[in-house]
C-alpha positions as CSV (number, residue, x, y, z in Angstrom):
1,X,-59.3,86.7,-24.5
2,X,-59.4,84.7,-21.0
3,X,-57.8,81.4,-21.2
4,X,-59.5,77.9,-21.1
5,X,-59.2,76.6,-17.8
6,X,-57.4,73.3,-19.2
7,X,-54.7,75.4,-20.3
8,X,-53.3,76.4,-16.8
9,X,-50.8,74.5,-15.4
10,X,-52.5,72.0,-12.6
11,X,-55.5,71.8,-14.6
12,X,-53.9,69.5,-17.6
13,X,-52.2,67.1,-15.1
14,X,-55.0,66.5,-13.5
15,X,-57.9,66.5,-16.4
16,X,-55.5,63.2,-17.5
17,X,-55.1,62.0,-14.6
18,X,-59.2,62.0,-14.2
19,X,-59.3,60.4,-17.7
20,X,-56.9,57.9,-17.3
21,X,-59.0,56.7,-13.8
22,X,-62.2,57.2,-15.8
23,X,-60.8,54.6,-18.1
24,X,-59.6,52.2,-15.7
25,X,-62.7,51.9,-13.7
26,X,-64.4,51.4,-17.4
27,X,-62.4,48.8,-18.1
28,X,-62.9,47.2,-15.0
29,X,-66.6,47.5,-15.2
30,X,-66.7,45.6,-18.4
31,X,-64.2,42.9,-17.3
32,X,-66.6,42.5,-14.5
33,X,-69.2,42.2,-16.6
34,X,-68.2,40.0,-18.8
35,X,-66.8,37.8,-15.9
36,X,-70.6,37.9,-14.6
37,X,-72.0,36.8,-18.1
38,X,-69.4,34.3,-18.5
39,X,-70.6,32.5,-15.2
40,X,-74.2,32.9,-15.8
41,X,-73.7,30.8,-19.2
42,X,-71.1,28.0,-17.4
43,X,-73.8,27.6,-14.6
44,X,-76.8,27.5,-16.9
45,X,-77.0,24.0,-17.2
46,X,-77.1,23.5,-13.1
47,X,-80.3,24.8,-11.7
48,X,-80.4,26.4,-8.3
49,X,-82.1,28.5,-5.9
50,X,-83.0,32.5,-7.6
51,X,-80.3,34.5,-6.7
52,X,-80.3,38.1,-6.3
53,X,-78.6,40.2,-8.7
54,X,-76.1,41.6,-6.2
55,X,-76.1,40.0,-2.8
56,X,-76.6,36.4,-4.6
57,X,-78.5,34.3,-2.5
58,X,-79.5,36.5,0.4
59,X,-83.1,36.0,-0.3
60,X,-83.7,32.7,-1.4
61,X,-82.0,31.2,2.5
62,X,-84.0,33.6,4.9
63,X,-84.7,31.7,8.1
64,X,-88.2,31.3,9.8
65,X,-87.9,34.3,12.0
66,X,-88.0,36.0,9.3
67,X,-84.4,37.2,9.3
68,X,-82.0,37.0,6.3
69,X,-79.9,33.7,6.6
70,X,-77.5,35.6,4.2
71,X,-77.1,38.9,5.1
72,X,-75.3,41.1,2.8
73,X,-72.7,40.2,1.0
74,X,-71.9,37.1,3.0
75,X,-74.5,34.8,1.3
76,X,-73.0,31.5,1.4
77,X,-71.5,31.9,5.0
78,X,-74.3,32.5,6.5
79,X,-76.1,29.7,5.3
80,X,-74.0,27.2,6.7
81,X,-74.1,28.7,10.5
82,X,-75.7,29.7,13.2
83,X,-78.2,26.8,13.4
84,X,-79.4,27.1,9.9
85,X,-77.6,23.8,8.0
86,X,-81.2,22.8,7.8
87,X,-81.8,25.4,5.1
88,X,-78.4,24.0,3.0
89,X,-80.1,20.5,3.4
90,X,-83.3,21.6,2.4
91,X,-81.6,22.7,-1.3
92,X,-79.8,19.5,-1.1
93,X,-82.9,17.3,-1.4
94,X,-84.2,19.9,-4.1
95,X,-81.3,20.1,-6.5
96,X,-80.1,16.9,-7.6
97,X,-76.3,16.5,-7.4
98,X,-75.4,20.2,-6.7
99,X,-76.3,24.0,-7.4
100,X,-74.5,27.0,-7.6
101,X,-74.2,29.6,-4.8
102,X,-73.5,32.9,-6.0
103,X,-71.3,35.2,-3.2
104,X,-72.0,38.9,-4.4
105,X,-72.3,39.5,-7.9
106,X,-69.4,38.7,-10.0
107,X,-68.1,34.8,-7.8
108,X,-70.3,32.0,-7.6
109,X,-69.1,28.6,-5.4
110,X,-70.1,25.6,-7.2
111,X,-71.4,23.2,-4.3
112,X,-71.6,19.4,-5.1
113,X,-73.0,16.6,-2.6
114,X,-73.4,13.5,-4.8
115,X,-71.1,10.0,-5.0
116,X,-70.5,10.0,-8.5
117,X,-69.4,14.0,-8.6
118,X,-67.6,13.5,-5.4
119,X,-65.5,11.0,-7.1
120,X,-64.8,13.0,-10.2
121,X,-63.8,15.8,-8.7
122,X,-61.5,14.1,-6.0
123,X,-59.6,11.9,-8.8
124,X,-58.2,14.9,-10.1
125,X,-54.9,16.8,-8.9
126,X,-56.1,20.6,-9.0
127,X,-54.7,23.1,-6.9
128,X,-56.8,24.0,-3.8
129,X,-59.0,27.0,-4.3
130,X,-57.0,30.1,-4.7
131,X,-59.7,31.8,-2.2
132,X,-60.0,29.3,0.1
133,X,-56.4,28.4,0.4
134,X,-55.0,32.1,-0.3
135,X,-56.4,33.4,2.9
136,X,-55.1,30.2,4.9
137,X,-51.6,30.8,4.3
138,X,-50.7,34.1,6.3
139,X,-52.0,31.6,8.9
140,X,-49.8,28.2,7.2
141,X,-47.9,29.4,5.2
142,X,-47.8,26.9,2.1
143,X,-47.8,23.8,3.1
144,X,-50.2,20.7,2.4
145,X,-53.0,22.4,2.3
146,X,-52.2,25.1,-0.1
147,X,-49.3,23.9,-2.3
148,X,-50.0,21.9,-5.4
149,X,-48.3,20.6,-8.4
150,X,-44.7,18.9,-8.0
151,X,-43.8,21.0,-4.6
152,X,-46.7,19.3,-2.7
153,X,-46.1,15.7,-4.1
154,X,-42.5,16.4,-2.6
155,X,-43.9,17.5,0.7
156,X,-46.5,14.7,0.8
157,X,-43.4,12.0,-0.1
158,X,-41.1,13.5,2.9
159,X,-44.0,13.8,5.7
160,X,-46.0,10.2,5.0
161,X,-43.0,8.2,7.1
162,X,-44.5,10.8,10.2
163,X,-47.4,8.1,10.1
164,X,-45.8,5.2,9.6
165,X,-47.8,2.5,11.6
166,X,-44.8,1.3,13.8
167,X,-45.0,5.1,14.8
168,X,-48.8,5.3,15.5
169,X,-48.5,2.2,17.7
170,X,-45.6,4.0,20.1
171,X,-48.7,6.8,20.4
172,X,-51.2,4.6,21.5
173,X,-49.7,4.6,25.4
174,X,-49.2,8.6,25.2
175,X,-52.3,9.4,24.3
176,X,-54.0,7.2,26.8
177,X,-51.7,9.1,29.5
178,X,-53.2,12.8,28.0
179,X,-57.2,11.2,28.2
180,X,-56.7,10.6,31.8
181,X,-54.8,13.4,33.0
182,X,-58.4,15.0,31.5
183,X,-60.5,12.7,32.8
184,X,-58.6,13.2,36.3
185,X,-59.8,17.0,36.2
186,X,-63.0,15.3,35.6
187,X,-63.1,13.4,38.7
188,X,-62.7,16.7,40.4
189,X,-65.3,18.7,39.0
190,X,-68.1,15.9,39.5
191,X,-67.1,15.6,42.9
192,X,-69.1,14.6,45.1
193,X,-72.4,14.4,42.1
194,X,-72.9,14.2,38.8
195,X,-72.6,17.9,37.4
196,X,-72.9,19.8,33.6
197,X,-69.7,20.3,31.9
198,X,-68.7,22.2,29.4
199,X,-66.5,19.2,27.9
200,X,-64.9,21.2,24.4
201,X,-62.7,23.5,25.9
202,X,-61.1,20.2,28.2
203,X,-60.9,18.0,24.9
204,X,-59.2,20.4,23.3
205,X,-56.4,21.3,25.4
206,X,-56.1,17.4,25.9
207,X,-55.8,17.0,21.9
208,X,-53.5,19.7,21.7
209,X,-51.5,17.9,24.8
210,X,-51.2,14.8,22.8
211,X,-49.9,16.4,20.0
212,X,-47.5,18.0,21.5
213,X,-46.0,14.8,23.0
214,X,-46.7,12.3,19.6
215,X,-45.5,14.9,17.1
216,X,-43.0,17.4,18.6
217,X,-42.0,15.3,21.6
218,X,-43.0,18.5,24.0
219,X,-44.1,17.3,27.2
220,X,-46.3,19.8,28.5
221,X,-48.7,21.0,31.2
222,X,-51.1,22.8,29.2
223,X,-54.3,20.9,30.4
224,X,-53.4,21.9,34.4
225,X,-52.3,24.9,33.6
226,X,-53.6,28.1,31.1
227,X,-50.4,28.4,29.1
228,X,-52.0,27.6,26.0
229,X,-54.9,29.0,26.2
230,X,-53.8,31.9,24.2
231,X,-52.6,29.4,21.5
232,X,-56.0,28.0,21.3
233,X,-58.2,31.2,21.4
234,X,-56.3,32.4,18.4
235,X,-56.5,29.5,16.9
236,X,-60.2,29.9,16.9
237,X,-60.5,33.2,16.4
238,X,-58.4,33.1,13.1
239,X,-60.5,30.2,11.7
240,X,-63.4,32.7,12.4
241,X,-61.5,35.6,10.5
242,X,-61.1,33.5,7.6
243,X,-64.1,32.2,7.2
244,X,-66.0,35.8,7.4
245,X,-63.1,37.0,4.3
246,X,-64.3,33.8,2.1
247,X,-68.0,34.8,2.0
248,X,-67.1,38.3,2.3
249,X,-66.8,39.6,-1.4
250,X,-65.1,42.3,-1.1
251,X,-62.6,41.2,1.5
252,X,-61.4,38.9,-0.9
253,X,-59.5,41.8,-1.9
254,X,-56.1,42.1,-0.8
255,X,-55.6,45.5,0.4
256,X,-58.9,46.2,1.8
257,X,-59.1,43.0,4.0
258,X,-55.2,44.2,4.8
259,X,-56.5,47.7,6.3
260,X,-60.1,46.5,7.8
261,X,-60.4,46.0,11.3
262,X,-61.1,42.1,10.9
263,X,-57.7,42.3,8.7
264,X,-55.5,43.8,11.9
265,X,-57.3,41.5,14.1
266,X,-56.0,38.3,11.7
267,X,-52.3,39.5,11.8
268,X,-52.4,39.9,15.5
269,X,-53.6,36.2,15.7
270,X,-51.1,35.0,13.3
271,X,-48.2,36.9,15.3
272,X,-49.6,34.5,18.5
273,X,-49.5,31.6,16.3
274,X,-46.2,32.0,14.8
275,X,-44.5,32.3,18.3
276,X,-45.9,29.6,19.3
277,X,-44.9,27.1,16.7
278,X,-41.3,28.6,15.9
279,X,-40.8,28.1,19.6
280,X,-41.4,24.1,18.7
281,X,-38.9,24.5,15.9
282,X,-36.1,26.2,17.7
283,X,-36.4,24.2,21.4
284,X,-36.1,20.9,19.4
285,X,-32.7,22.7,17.1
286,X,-31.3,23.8,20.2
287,X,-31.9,20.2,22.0
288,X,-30.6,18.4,18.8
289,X,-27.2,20.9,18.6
290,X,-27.1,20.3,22.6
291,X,-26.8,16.4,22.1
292,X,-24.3,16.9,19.0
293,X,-22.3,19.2,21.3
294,X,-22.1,16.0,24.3
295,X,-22.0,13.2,21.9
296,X,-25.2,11.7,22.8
297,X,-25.9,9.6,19.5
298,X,-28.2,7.8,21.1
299,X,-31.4,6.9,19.1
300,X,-35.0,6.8,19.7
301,X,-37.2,4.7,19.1
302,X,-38.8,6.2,16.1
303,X,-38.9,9.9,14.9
304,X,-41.3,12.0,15.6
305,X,-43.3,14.7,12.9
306,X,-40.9,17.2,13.5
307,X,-37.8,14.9,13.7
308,X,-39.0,13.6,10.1
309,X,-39.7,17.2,8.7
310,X,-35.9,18.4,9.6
311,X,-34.5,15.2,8.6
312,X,-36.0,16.3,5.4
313,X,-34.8,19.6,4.9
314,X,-31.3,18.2,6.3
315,X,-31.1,16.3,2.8
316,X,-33.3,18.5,0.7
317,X,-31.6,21.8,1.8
318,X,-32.0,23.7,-1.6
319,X,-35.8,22.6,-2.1
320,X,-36.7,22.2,1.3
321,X,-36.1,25.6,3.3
322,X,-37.2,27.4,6.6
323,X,-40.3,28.5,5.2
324,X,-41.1,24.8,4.2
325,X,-40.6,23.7,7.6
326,X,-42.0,26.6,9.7
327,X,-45.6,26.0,7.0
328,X,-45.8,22.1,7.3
329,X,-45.2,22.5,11.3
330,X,-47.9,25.0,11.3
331,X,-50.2,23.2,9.1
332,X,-50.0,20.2,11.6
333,X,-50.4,22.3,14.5
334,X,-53.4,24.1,13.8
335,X,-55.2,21.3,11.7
336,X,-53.9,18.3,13.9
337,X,-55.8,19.1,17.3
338,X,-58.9,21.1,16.4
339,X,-60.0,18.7,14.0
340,X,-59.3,15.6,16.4
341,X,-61.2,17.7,19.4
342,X,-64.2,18.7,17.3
343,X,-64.1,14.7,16.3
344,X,-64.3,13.7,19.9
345,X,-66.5,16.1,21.1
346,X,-69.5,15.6,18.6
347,X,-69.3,11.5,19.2
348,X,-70.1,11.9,23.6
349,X,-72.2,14.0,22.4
350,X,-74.3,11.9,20.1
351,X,-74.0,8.8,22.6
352,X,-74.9,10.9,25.4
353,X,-78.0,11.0,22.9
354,X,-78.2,7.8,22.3
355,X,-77.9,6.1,25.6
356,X,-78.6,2.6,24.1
357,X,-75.8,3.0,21.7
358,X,-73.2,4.4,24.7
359,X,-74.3,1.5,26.6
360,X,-73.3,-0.8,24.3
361,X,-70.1,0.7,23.5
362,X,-69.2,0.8,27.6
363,X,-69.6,-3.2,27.5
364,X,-67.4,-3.9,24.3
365,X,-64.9,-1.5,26.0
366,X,-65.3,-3.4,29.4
367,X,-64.6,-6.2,27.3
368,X,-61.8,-5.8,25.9
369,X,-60.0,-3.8,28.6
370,X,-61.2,-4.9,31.7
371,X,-60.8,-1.9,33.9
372,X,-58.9,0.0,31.6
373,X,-55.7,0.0,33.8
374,X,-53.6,-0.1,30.2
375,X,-54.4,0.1,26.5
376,X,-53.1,-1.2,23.7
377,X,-52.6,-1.1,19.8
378,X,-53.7,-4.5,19.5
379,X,-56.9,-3.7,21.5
380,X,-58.1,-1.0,19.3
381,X,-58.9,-3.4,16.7
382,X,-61.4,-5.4,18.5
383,X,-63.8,-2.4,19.3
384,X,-65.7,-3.2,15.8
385,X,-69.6,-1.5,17.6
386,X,-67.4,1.5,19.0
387,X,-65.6,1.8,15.9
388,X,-69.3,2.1,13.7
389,X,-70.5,4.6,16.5
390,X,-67.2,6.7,15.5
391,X,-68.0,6.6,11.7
392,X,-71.4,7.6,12.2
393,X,-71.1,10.5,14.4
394,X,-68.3,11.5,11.5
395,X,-70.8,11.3,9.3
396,X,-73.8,13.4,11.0
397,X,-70.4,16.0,12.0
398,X,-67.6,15.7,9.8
399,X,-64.5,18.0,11.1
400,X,-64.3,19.8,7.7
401,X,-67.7,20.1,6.7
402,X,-66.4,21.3,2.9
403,X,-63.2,21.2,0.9
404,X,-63.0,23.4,-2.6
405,X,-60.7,23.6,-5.4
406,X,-60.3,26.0,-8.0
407,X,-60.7,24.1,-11.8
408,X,-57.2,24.2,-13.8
409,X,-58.9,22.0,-16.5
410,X,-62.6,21.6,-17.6
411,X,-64.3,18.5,-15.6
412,X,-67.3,16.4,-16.9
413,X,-69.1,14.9,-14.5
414,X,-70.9,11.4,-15.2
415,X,-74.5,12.9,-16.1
416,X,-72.7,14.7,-19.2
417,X,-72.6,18.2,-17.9
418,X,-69.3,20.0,-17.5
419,X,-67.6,22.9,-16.0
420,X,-65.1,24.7,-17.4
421,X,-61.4,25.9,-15.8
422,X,-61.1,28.6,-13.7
423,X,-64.8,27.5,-11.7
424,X,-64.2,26.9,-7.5
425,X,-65.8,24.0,-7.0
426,X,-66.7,22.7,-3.1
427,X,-67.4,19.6,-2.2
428,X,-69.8,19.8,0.8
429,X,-69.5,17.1,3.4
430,X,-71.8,18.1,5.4
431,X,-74.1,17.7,2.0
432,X,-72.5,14.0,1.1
433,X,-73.2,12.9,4.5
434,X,-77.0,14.2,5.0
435,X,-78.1,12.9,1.7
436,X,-81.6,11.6,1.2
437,X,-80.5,10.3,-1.6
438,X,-77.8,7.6,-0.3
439,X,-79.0,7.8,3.5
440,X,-82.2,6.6,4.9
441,X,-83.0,8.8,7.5
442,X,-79.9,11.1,7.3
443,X,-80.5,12.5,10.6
444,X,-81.0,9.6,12.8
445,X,-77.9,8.4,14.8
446,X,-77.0,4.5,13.4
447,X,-74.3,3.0,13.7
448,X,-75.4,-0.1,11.7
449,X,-75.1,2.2,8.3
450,X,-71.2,0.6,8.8
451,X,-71.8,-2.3,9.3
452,X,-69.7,-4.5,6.7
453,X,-72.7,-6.1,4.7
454,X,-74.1,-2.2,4.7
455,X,-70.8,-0.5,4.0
456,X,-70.1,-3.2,0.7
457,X,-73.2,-2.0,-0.5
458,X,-72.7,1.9,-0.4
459,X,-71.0,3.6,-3.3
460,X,-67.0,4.2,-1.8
461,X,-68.0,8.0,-2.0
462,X,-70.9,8.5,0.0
463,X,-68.6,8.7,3.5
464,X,-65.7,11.0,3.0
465,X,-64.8,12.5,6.7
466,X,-61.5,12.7,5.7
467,X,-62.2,13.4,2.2
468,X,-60.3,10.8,-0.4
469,X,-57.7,10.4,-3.9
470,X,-54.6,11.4,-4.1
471,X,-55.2,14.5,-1.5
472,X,-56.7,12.4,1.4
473,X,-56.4,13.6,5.3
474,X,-52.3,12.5,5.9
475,X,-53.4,12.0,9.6
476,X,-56.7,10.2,9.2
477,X,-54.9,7.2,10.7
478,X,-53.6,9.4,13.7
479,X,-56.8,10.8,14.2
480,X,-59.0,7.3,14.3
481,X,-56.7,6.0,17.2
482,X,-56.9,8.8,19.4
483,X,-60.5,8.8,19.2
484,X,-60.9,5.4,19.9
485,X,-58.2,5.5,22.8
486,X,-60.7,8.4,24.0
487,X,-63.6,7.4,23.8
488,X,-62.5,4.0,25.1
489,X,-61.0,5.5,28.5
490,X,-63.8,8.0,28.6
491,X,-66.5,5.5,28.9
492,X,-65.1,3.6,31.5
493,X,-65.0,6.4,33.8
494,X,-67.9,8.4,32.9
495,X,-71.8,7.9,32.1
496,X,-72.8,11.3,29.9
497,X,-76.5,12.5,29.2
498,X,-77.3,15.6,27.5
499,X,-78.0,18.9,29.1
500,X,-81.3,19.7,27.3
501,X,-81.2,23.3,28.3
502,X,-78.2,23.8,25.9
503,X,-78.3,21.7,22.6
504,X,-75.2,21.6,20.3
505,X,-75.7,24.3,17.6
506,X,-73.0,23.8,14.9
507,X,-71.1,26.8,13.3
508,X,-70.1,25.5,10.2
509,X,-66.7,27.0,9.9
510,X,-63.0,26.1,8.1
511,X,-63.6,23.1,11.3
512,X,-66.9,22.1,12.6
513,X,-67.5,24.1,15.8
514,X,-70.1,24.4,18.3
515,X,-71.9,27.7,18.7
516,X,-72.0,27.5,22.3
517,X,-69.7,24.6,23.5
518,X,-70.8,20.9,24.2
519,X,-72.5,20.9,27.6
520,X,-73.1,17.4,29.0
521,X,-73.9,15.9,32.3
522,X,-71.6,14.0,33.6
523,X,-71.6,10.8,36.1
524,X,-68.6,9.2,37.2
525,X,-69.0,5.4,37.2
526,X,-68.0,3.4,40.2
């Protein structure tokens, strides 16, 4: 009698090794499933737009052309770019207080947009969301952003003297050197008439110029020359990357982000960064071990970021290592310039809008400075209308339009319904700041909503550019003076008016970015 296939000897081996695979995948179906089920009951009580079974909510945020807002699996990406934010405001007036958004079929991003939820969720100390922040750190490495728990109350204690206020005056006089080696090129390029400029590209190198010389002590040429442009088109193009992998479902694995092609791109961008910033770290060793070496004790006048960080890990040298360093210096790198550029670049933008309100601004300045020859700490505190114009174009674009955390404990909000651990909640910004709800007219540009008697009587949640509780922005103090000391010089020099021809799309990314640049006329005042 013929033998049974099974009883050769490949066969066996490989009918088990079938089972054993069948079994898996089984099991992961059903843990899958369940993880589906569990969501659909923790999100019952919430209502929100229908989502499809699979592709979540691809259908429900189809644009007017007709095209999907959401395509694919990338569902809550897309409806936060490409000049569709109107369709995430839309289900912000619909749903009260927030909704869930469902990204593929087995994760759901719980968004919330309201005061009272804003300040629940902030007053608690959760780690940052594991899929946010996971994918941030082959470009951080775990620093501020990503750490939590005792590590990142240690890091927070060691870096806050970087931002001391004795510090930030002694940066007031830098940066106003940085705005006017820009505005300089500025002079050039309107020469002899007014002329359109693409103004985000300048503003960015010019951040990334003063950050170089307040918080690492570099001086550098990177505004004249392209040296840095590399270090800022990765920059954006990893921000990009990263963004795509968070709405991207199945990229949120591991090994197949690792070997797709958006996955090779995102390590050759992190190489580019990492050059660049361990290049900071060792010049400012080698200069240290140089002045050791000659006996120049000599001290400055204060320390700089990076003189505080390796101060740190001089006297924390078991708890405070290389890594620690090389993530805090790239945390401040990356998030320190973009931010502040965006910041800058939205607020001539919505002046060059609003001529009235840039008008006004120009004669407080004029005021106050004269003709702008010098600039000083003490003078940043009088500009009290340019100051209201700043928190209101942070409010119509705030630099990070959402920030999320992952639920290590169930939360109640203060309407009775809860969530339980394990949920990603993200607070949307963008969704706080264009709420009917607490803002008259959400989309019209006035400064008067900050106005003191106004601001007393708004809940201390409604206006969060640089989010709040114990996780605050560290440089929000940092990043207010150099956009006053920028706008400030800018408007002294230069009249701007839109270029209707090209109006600012917003890409709502990691940062706030414009789809096509900021393109503004410019006039240079006599």
């Amino acid at each position: 009698m013929e033998s049974s296939w099974l009883e050769t000897r490949w066969a066996r081996p490989l009918y088990l090794a079938f089972v054993f695979c069948l079994a898996l995948g089984l099991l992961q179906a059903i843990k899958l499933y369940l993880r589906r089920r569990r969501l659909l009951r923790d999100l019952r009580p919430f209502p929100g737009p229908p989502a499809h079974w699979f592709y979540g909510h691809q259908k429900v945020m189809e644009g007017r052309d007709g095209e999907g807002c959401c395509r694919g699996h990338q569902a809550g990406g897309e409806l936060l770019q490409d000049g569709k934010m109107e369709k995430f405001e839309e289900l912000v007036e619909k749903y009260h207080c927030a909704f869930p958004c469902w990204v593929g079929p087995f994760q759901a991003f719980f968004y919330i947009y309201d005061p009272d939820y804003a300040k629940t969720f902030l007053g608690r100390t959760d780690p940052k969301s594991k899929y946010l922040y996971k994918f941030l750190i082959p470009c951080l490495g775990k620093g501020l952003l990503s750490l939590d728990g005792p590590k990142w109350f240690q890091h927070r204690r060691l870096l806050t003297p970087a931002f001391n206020v004795n510090i930030l005056k002694s940066y007031v006089k830098v940066m106003a050197h940085s705005v006017n080696t820009m505005l300089g090129k500025w002079e050039k390029i309107c020469s002899p008439q007014d002329t359109v400029v693409e103004v985000y590209e300048h503003i960015d190198l010019m951040t990334l110029d003063i950050l170089m010389k307040c918080a690492f002590s570099q001086e550098t040429n990177c505004q004249i020359s392209s040296t840095r442009d590399l270090y800022v088109k990765a920059t954006f193009e990893a921000s990009k990357i990263i963004f795509y992998r968070l709405y991207s479902f199945l990229h949120h694995h591991d090994i197949i982000f690792k070997f797709s092609p958006q996955g090779h791109r995102l390590q050759e961008m992190v190489k580019i960064l990492h050059k660049y910033t361990e290049k900071v770290i060792q010049d400012r060793k080698k200069f240290l071990k140089d002045e050791k070496k000659h006996g120049n004790t000599q001290k400055q006048k204060y320390q700089d970021f990076l003189d505080i960080i390796l101060s740190a890990q001089a006297e924390n040298d078991n708890s405070f290592s290389d890594i620690d360093l090389r993530s805090e210096v790239n945390t401040f790198m990356l998030a320190g310039h973009d931010t502040t550029a965006g910041s800058i670049s939205w607020l001539l933008y919505y002046l060059a809008l609003n001529p009235e309100h840039q008008e006004r601004c120009r004669e407080e300045i004029r005021g106050i400075l004269g003709d702008g020859s010098s600039i000083t700490w003490d003078q940043l505190g009088e500009m009290a209308y340019t100051t209201m114009c700043i928190k209101e174009s942070l409010r119509l674009a705030p630099p990070i339009p959402s920030i999320s955390r992952e639920l290590s404990k169930p939360i109640t909000f203060p309407d009775g319904r809860s969530l339980p651990a394990g949920i990603t909640v993200v607070l949307s910004i963008w969704g706080l700041h264009h709420n009917p709800a607490i803002w008259e007219n959400p989309k019209v540009f006035d400064p008067l909503r900050f106005s003191q008697e106004n601001s007393e009587q708004r809940h201390p949640h409604s206006f969060l550019p640089f989010s709040a509780g114990p996780r605050n922005c560290i440089g929000q103090h940092f990043a207010m003076i150099e956009l006053k000391v920028a706008i400030a010089l800018i408007l002294l020099r230069f009249k701007v008016a839109p270029d209707p021809t090209r109006p600012l799309v917003f890409l709502h990314k990691i940062v706030l970015k414009a789809k096509d640049g900021v393109h503004l006329h410019l006039k240079k005042l006599s």
